[in-house]
C-alpha positions in Angstrom: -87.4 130.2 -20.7 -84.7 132.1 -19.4 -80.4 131.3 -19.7 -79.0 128.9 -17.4 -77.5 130.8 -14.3 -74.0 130.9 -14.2 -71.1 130.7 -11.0 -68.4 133.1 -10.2 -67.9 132.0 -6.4 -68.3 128.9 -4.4 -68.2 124.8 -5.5 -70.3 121.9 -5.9 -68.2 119.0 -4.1 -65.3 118.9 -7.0 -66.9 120.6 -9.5 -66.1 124.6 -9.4 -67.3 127.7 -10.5 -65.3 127.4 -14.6 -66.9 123.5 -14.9 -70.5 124.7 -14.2 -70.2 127.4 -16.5 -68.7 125.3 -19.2 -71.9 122.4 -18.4 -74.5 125.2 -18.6 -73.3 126.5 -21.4 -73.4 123.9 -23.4 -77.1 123.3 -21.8 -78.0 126.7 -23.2 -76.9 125.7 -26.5 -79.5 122.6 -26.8 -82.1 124.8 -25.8 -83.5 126.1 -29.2 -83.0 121.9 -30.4 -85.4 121.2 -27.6 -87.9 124.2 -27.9 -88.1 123.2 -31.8 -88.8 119.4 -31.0 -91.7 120.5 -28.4 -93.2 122.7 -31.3 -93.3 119.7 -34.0 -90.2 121.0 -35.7 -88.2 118.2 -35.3 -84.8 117.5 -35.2 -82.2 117.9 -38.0 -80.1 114.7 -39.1 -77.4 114.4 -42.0 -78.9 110.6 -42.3 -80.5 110.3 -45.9 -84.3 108.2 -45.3 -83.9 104.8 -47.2 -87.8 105.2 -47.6 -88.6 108.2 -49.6 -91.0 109.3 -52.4 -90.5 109.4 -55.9 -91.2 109.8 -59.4 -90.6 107.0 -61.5 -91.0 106.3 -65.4 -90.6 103.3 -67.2 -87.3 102.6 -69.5 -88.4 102.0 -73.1 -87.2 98.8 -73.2 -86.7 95.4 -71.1 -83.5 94.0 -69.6 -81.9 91.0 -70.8 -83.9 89.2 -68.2 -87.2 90.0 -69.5 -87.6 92.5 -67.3 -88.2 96.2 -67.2 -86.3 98.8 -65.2 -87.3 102.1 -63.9 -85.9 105.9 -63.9 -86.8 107.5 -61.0 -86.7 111.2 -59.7 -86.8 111.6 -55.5 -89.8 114.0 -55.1 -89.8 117.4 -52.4 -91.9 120.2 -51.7 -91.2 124.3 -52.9 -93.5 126.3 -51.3 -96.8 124.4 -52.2 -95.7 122.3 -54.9 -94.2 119.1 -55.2 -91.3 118.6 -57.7 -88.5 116.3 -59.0 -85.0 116.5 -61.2 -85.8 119.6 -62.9 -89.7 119.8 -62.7 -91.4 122.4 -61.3 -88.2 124.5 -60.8 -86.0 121.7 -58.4 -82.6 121.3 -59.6 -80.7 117.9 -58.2 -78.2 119.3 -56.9 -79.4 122.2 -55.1 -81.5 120.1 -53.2 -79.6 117.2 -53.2 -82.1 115.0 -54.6 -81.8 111.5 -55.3 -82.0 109.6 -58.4 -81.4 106.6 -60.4 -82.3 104.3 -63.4 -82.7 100.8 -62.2 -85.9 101.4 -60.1 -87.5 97.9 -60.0 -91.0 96.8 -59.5 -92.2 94.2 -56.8 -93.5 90.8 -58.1 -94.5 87.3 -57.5 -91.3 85.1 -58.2 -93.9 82.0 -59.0 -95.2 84.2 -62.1 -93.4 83.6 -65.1 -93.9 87.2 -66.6 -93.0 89.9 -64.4 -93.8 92.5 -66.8 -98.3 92.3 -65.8 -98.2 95.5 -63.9 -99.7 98.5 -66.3 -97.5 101.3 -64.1 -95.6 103.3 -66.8 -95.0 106.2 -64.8 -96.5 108.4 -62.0 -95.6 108.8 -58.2 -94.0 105.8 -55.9 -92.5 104.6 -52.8 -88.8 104.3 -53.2 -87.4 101.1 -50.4 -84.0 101.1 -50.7 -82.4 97.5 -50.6 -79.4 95.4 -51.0 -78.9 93.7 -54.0 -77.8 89.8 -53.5 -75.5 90.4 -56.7 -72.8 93.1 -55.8 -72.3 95.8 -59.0 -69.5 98.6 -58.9 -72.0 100.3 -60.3 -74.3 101.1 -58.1 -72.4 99.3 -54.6 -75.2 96.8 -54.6 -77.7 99.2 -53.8 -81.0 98.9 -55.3 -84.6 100.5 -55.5 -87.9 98.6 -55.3 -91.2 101.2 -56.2 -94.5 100.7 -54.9 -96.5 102.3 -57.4 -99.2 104.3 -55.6 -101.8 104.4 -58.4 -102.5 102.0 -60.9 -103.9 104.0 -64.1 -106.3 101.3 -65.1 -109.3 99.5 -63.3 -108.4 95.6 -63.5 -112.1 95.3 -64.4 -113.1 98.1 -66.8 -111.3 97.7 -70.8 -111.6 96.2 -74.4 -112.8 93.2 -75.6 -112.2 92.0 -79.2 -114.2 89.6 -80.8 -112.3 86.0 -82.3 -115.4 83.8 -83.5 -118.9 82.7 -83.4 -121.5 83.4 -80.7 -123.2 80.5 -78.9 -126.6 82.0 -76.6 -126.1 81.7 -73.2 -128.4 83.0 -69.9 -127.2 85.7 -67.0 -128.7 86.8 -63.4 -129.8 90.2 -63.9 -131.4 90.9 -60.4 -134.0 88.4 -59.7 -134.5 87.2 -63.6 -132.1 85.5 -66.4 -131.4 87.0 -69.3 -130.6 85.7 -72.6 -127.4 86.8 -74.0 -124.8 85.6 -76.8 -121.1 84.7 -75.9 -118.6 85.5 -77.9 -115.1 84.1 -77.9 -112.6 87.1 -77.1 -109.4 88.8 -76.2 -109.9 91.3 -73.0 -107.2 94.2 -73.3 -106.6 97.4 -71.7 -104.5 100.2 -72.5 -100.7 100.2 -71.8 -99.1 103.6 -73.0 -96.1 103.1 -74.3 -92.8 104.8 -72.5 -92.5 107.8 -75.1 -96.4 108.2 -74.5 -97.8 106.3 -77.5 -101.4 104.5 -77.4 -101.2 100.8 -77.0 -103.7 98.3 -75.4 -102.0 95.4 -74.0 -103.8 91.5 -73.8 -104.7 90.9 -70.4 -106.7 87.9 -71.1 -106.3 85.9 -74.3 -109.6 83.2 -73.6 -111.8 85.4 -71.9 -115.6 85.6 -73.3 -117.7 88.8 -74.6 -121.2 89.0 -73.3 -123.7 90.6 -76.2 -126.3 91.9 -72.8 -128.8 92.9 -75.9 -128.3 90.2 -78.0 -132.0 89.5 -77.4 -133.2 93.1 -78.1 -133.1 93.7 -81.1 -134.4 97.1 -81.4 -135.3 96.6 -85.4 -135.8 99.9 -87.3 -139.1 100.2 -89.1 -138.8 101.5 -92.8 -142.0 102.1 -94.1 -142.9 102.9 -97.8 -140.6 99.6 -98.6 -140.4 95.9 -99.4 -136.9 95.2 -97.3 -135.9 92.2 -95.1 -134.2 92.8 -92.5 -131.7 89.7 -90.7 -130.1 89.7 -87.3 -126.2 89.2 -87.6 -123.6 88.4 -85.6 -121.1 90.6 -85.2 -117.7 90.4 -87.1 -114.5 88.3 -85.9 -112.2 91.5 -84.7 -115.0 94.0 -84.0 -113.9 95.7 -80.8 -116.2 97.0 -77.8 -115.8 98.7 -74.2 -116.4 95.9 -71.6 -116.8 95.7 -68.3 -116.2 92.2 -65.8 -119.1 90.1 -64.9 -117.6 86.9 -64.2 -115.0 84.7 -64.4 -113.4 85.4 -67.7 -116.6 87.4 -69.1 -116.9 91.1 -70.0 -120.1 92.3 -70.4 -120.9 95.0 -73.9 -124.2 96.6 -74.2 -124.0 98.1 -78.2 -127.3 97.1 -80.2 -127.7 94.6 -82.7 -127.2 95.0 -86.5 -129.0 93.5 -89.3 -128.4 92.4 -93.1 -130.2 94.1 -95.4 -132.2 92.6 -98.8 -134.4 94.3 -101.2 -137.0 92.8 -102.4 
């Protein structure tokens, strides 16, 4: 596309030779803005995005309402690689990325612990909204994350044994099987903010399902007079689990036996 043409004789009604210059011109300098929109690249703004990516990592402890805050990093991209604060090479304020430490997590008002979600860190979307309560702190601004991962399958974790079995039948394709049920605690792992292991009780009344309680796989020991007894397993033996059901968590570890010479 070639430069606008330009006047040095003649008018157009009250408009002479100097005003069409000055209006082409200024049409001439719009033209690489346009040409860059038409090729996907876009059009430059000084407005900051109140919806932007982020990396967020939980504080190490609660606020004095029970609930815990968030540090969070706004994320770009260098080359190939995404980065934040001072990872991966990004400094803040060569960039001019964003970040604050009262990043807040979504939940349902009606439940009386907010603090459920297993998020401790990893990438989110940042909204940024007004805060009802006005703080010179921060103008009233705040940031609500929506993690996009949670580490943990709500399903898949630990169950931990608190009493005696009763037997009990499940579906297993077309047939019942026997089982054993165990009173338990169903847990799953919560890292804690500086990276330490911790499981945290996701349901304190839930119910362990022995699926080989009926197999008992018994050894043979052969040149020996021994008796061997089924047992049940011990109040705080722990296993992997898996959900089958409303409030049971199925384990599959064998049975064990008592031993008695005879």
């Amino acid at each position: 596309m070639t430069d606008l043409p330009r006047f040095f004789e003649g008018e157009f009604g009250k408009l002479d030779f100097a005003t069409m210059n000055e209006m082409m011109k200024r049409l001439d300098l719009l033209l690489p803005l346009a040409q860059a929109a038409a090729n996907g690249g876009g059009w430059k703004a000084g407005e900051r995005s109140l919806v932007f990516p982020v990396y967020a990592q939980r504080k190490k402890d609660p606020s004095e309402d029970g609930v815990y805050k968030y540090d969070w990093w706004e994320i770009t991209v260098v080359e190939d690689r995404m980065g934040w604060a001072d990872e991966n090479t990004v400094n803040e304020g060569d960039t001019q990325l964003r970040a604050g430490s009262n990043g807040l997590i979504p939940f349902d008002p009606r439940d009386a612990d907010p603090n459920t979600d297993a998020f401790t860190d990893g990438f989110a979307i940042a909204f940024v909204i007004r805060s009802a309560n006005t703080e010179a702190s921060t103008g009233g601004i705040r940031c609500v994350l929506f993690p996009l991962a949670i580490p943990t399958d709500p399903g898949v974790g630990y169950v931990r044994i608190d009493g005696d079995p009763t037997p009990a039948t499940i579906l297993v394709g077309d047939e019942e099987r026997g089982v054993l049920e165990y009173p338990a605690t169903f847990l799953q792992p919560e890292p804690g903010p500086e990276g330490e292991a911790g499981l945290a009780v996701v349901n304190a009344s839930a119910i362990a399902v022995d699926l080989n309680a009926n197999f008992t796989n018994k050894p043979s020991i052969a040149g020996s007079e021994t008796e061997l007894t089924e047992r049940a397993y011990d109040v705080g033996t722990m296993f992997q689990a898996t959900k089958v059901g409303e409030d049971r968590y199925a384990f599959t570890h064998l049975i064990r036996f008592d031993v008695t010479c005879t």
